[in-house]
N, C-alpha and C positions, 0 to 999 in steps of 0.2 A: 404451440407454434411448430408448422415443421420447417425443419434445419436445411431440407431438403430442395426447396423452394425457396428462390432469391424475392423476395416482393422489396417493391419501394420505401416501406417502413424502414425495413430491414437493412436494405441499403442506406439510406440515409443514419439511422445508427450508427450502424458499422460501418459506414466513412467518418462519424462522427471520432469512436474507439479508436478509429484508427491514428485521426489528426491530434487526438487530442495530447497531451504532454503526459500527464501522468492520468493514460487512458485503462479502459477496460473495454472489454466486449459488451455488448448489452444484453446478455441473457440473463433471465432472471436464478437469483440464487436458487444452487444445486447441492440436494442433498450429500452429505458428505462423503457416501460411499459412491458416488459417480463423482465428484471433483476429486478424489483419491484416485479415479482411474485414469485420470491426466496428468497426475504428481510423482515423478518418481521417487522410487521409496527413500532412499536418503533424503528430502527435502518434507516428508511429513512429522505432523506436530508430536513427540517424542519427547518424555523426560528423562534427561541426561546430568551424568556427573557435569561437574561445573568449575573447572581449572583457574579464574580470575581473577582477580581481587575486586569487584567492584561488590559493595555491599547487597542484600535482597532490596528487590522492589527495581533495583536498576533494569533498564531495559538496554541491552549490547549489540548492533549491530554491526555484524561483518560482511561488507560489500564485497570483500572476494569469496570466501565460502559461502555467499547468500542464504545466511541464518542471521536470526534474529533469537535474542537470549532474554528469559526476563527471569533476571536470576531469584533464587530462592534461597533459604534458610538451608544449612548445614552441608553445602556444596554444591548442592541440584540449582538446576533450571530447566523452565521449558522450552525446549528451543521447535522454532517456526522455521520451515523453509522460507524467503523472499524470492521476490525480482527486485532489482535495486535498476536506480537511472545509470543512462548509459557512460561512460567513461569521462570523465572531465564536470560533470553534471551532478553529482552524486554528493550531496555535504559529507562532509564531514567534521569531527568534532565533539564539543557536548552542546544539549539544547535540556529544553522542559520541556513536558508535556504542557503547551499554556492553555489549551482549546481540545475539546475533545464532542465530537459532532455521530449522529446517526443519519443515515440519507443524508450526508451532506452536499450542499450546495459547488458545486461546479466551477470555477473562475477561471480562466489562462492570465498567466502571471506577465505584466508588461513585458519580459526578458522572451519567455515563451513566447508571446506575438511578433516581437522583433526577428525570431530565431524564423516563427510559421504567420506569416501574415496574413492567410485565410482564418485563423483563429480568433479574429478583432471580430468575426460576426456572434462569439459568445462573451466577447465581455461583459456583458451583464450579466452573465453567469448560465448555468444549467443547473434546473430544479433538483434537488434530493430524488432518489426513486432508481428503481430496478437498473435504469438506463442512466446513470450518470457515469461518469468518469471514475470518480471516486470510490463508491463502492458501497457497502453496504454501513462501514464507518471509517473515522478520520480521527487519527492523534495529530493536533500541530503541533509542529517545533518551534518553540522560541528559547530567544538569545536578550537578557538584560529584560526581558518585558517587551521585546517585539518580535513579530511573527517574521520568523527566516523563510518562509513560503514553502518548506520543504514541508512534508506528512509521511505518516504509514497512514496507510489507507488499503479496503478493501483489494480484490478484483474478481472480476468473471470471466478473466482467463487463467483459469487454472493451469494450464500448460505455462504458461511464463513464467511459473515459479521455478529458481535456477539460474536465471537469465537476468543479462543488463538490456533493458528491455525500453526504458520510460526515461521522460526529462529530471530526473532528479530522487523521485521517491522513491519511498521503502514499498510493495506491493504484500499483501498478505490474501491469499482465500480469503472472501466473504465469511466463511464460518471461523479461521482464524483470528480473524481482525475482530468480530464478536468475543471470541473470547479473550482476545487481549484486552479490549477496550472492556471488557468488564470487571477484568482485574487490578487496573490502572486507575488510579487517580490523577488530576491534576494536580502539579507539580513535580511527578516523575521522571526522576533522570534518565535521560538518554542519552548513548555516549555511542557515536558512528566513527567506524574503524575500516 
């Protein structure tokens, strides 16, 4: 595709990313040494000492430093740069991993429609695939057995990692969000700070 040239697709996408709440760009996933040259280097995926009490397997998210921790055995964790949702928007708390999705499906959250009300023409959702919202994958958050509508989730803007950026969620690289999601089980604590 070139980047270069605006075509109609492209625009309808990319207005799409743009309205969307916890949007992304539509470009297809990018090898990891050209989404690292969007990242600045503090925010790439890095194993670090690990200062907290939360036991391994926990996943730590801190909304102001925009990392994300999944701690490990004998002090380490891996920590991921984020984008996290914009100021007031942003859960926090503990949840579970209840749902954990690939190419996931698309949805604006009733609260999201109320906030953008051009966004009622996707409630039925937007298919999984290069071009969703979402991203490449999806941890939901739940609270007692129900979905808090909050996720980490992909993205294809790699520049947004850093940034309060989105309606609510946790944002990780496409190739992040793969490797988190394949080290996580359902039922994994998550605790947003």
């Amino acid at each position: 595709m070139n980047r270069d040239r605006i075509t109609r697709r492209g625009l309808v996408l990319g207005s799409l990313a743009l309205l969307s709440g916890c949007s992304t760009l539509s470009w297809p996933i990018s090898s990891a040494n050209k989404t690292y040259t969007y990242i600045s280097p503090q925010y790439r995926r890095k194993h670090v000492r690990y200062e907290g009490y939360e036991p391994p397997g926990t996943i730590v998210v801190n909304t102001y430093e925009r990392y994300l921790y999944l701690v490990e055995d004998g002090g380490w964790a891996t920590r991921y740069g984020v984008a996290v949702g914009e100021e007031g928007l942003t859960f926090k708390g503990e949840a579970t991993v209840g749902r954990k999705a690939e190419w996931p499906t698309w949805t604006p959250t009733k609260s999201m429609i109320e906030r953008k009300p051009h966004l009622a023409q996707y409630a039925g959702g937007v298919e999984g695939g290069p071009h969703n919202p979402l991203g490449a994958s999806a941890l939901y958050l739940y609270q007692n057995g129900k979905d808090t509508m909050f996720r980490v989730h992909g993205t294809n803007e790699p520049w947004s990692i850093g940034h309060a950026v989105s309606n609510g969620c946790v944002r990780l690289t496409n190739e992040n969000i793969v490797d988190l999601y394949n080290r996580v089980p359902l039922g994994t604590r998550v605790v947003i700070i």
